[in-house]
Backbone as CSV, one residue per row, in Angstrom:
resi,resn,N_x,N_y,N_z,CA_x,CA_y,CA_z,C_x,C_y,C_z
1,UNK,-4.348,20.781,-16.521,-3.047,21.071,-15.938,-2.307,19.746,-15.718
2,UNK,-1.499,20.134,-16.182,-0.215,18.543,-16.161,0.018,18.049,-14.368
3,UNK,-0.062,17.069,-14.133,0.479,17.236,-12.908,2.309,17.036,-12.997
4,UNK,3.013,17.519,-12.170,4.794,17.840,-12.046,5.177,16.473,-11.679
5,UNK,6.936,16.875,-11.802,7.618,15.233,-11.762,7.825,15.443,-10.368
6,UNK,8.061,16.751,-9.488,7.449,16.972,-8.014,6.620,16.210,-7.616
7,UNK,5.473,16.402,-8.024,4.378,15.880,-7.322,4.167,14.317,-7.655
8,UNK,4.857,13.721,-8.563,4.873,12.462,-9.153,6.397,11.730,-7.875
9,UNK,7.370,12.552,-7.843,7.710,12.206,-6.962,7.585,12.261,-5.263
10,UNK,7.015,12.892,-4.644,6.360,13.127,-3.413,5.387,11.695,-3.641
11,UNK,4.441,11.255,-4.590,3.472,10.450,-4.692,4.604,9.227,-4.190
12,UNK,5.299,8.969,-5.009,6.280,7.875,-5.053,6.972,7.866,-3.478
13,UNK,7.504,8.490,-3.305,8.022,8.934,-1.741,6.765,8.505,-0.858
14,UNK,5.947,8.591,-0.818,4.512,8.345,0.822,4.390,7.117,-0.025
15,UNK,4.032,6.829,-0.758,3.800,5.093,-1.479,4.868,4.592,-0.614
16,UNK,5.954,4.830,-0.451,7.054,3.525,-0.406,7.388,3.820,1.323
17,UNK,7.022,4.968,2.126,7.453,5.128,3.535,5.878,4.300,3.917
18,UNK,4.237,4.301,3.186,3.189,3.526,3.599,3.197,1.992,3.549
19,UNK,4.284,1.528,2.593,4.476,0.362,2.382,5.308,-0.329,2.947
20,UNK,6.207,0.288,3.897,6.867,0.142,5.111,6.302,-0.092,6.512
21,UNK,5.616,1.200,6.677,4.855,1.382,7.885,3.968,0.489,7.636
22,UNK,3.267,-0.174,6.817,1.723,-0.908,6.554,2.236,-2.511,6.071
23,UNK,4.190,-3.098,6.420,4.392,-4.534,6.476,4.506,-4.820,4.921
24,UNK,3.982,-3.857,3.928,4.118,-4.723,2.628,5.109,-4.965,2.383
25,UNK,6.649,-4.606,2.734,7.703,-5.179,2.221,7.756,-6.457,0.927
26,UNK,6.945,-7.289,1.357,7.099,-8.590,0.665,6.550,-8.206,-0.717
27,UNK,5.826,-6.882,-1.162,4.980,-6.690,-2.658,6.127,-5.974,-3.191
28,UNK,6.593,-6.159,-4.929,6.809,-4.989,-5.768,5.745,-4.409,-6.347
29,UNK,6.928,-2.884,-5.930,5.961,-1.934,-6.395,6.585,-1.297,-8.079
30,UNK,6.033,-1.116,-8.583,5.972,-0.454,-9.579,5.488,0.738,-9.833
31,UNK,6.006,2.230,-10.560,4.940,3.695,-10.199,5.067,4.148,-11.652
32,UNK,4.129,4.662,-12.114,4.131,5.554,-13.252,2.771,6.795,-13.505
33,UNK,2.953,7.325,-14.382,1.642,8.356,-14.266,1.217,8.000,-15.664
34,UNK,-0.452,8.520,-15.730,-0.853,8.181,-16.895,-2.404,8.698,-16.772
35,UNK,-2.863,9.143,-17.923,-4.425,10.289,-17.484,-5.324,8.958,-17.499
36,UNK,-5.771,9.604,-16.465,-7.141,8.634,-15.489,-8.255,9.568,-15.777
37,UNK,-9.162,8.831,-15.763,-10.404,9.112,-16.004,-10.969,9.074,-14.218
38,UNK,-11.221,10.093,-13.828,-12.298,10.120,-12.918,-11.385,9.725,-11.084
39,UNK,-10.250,9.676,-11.164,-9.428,9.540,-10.435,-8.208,9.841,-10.174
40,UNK,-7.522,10.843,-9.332,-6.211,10.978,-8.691,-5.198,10.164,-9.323
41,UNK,-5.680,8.403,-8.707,-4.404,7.325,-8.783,-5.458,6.399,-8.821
42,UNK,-4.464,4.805,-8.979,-5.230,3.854,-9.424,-4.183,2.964,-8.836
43,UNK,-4.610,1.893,-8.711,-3.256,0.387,-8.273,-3.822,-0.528,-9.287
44,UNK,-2.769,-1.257,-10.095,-3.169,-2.566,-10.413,-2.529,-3.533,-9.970
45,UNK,-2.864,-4.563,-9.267,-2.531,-5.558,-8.484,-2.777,-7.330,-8.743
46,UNK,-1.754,-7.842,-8.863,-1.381,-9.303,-8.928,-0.982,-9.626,-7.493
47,UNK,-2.353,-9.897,-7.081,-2.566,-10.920,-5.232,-1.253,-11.930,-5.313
48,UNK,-1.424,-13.270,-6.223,-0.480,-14.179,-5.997,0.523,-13.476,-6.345
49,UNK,0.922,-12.816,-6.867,2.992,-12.615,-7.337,3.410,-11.548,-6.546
50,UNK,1.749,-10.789,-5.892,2.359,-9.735,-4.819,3.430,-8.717,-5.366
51,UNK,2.781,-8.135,-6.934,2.999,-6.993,-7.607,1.578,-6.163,-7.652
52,UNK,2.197,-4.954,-7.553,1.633,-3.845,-7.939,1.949,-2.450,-8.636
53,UNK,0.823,-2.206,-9.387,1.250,-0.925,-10.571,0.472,0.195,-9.801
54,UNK,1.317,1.207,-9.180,0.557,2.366,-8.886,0.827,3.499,-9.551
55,UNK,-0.158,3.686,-10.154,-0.176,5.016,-11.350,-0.907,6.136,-10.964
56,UNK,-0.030,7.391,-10.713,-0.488,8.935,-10.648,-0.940,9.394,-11.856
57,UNK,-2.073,10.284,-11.918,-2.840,10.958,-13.239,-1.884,12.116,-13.540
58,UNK,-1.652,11.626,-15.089,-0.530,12.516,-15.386,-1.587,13.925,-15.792
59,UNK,-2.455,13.999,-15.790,-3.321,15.653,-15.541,-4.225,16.147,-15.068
60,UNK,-4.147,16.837,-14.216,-5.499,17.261,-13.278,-6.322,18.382,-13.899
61,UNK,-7.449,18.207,-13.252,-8.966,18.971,-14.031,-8.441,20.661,-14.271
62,UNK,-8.370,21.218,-13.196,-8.395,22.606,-12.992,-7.194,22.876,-11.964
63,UNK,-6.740,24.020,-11.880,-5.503,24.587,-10.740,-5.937,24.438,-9.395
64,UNK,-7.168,24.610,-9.551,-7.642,24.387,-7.936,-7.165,22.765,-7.756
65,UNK,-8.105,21.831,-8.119,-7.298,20.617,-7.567,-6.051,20.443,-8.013
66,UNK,-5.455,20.956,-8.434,-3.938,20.685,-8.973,-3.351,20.846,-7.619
67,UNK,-3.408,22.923,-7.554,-3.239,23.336,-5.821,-3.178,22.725,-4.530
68,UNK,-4.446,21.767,-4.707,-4.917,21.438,-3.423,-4.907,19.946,-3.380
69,UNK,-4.379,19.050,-4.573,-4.144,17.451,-4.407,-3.544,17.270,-2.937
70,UNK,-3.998,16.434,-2.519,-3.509,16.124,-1.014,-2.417,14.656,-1.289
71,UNK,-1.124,14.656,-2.110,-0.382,13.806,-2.313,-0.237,12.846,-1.030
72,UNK,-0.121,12.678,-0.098,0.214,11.936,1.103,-1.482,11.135,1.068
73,UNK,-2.255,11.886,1.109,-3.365,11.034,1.238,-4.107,10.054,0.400
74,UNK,-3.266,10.357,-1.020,-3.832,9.918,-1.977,-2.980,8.591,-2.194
75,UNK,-1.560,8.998,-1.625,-0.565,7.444,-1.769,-1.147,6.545,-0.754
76,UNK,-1.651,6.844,0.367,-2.033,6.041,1.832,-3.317,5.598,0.732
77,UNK,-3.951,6.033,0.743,-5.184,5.593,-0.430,-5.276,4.208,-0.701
78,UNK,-4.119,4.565,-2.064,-3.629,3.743,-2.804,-2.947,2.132,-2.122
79,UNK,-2.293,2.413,-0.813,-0.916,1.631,-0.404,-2.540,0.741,0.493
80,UNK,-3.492,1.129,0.951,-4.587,0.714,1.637,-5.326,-0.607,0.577
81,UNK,-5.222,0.266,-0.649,-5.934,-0.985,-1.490,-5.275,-2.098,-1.185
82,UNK,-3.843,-2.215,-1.112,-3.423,-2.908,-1.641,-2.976,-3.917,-0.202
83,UNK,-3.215,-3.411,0.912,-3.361,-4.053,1.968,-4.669,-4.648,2.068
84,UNK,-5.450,-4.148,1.709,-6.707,-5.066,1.489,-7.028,-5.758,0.094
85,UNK,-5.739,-6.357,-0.578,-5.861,-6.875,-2.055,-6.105,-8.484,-1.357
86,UNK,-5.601,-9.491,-0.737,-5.670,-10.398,-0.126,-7.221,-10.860,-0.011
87,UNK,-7.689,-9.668,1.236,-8.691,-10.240,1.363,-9.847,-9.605,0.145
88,UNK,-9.571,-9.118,-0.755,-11.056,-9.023,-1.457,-10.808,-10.222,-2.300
89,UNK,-9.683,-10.895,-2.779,-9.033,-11.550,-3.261,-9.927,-12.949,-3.086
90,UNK,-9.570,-13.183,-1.814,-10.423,-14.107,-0.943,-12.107,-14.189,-1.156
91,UNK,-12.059,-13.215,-0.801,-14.074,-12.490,-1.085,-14.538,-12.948,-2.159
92,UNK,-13.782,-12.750,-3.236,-14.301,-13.412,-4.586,-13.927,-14.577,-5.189
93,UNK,-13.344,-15.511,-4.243,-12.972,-16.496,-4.555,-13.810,-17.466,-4.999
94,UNK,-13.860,-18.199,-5.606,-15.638,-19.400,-5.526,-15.122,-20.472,-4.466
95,UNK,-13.975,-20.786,-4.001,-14.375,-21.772,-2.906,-13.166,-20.817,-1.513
96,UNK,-14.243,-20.690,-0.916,-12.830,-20.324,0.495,-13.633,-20.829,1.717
97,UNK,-12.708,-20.921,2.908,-13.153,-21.645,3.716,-12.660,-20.184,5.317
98,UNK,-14.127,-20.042,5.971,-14.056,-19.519,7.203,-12.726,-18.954,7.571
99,UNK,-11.660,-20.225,7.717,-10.540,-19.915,8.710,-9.609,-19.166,7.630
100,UNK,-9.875,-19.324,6.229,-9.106,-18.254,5.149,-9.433,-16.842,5.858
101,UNK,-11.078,-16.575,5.606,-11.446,-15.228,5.979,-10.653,-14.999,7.033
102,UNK,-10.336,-15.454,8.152,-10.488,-15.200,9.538,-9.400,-14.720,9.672
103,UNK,-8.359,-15.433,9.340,-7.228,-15.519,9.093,-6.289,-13.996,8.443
104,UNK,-6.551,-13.892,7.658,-6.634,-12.487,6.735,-6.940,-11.679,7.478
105,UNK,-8.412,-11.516,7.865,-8.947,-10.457,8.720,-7.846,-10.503,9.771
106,UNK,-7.128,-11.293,10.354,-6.360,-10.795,11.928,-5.019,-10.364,11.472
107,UNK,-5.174,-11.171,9.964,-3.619,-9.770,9.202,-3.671,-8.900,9.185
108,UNK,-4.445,-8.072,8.922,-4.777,-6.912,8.179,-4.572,-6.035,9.764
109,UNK,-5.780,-6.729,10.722,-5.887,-6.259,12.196,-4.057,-6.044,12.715
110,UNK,-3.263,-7.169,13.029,-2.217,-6.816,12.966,-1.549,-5.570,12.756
111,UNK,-1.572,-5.924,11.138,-1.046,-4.519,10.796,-1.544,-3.178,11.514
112,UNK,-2.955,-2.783,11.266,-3.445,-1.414,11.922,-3.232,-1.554,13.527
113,UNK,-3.141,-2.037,14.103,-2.757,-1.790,15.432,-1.183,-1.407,15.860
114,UNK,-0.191,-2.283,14.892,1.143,-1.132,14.320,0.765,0.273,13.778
115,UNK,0.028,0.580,13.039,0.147,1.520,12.620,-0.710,2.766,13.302
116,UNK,-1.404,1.907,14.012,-2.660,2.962,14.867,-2.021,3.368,16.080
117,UNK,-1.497,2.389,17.047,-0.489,2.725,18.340,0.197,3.859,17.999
């Protein structure tokens, strides 16, 4: 089952009100759909230029998950990776230093305490 330009737009719509509420302002976003293997949605993400590609699966398995895609949860999902793109960023870095980690970590903290209050 195809997924709709509805539901491609609703996706697009919670992407961009999560990327508000969650400070990313400073990232472009980019959205398109395209069949995924084994997943809803996907982000591809450039840490330094602070772009991102978030792509909805342009077809779902069966009507039941078609029915029952939980669009809002699947953009928060998505908009989450990408609040934590920084620090995995970091994580795999070969040289980083403590106060990088630390640092990051009280961003991120930041943010969820906006968004958790």
């Amino acid at each position: 089952m195809k997924t709709t330009k509805k539901q491609f737009s609703e996706f697009k719509k919670a992407c961009l009100e999560w990327q508000k509420r969650l400070g990313l302002l400073d990232w472009s976003l980019y959205f398109g759909m395209s069949k995924l293997e084994d997943a809803y949605a996907t982000v591809n993400i450039n840490v330094l230029g602070r772009v991102a590609t978030v792509l909805l699966t342009s077809v779902l398995e069966d009507k039941d998950v078609a029915d029952n895609l939980d669009i809002g949860l699947t953009a928060l999902h998505e908009m989450l990776h990408i609040l934590l793109a920084r620090m995995q960023y970091i994580a795999t870095a070969r040289y980083v230093t403590e106060e990088e980690v630390l640092e990051e970590e009280h961003s991120i903290i930041r943010v969820l305490e906006k968004v958790v209050r």
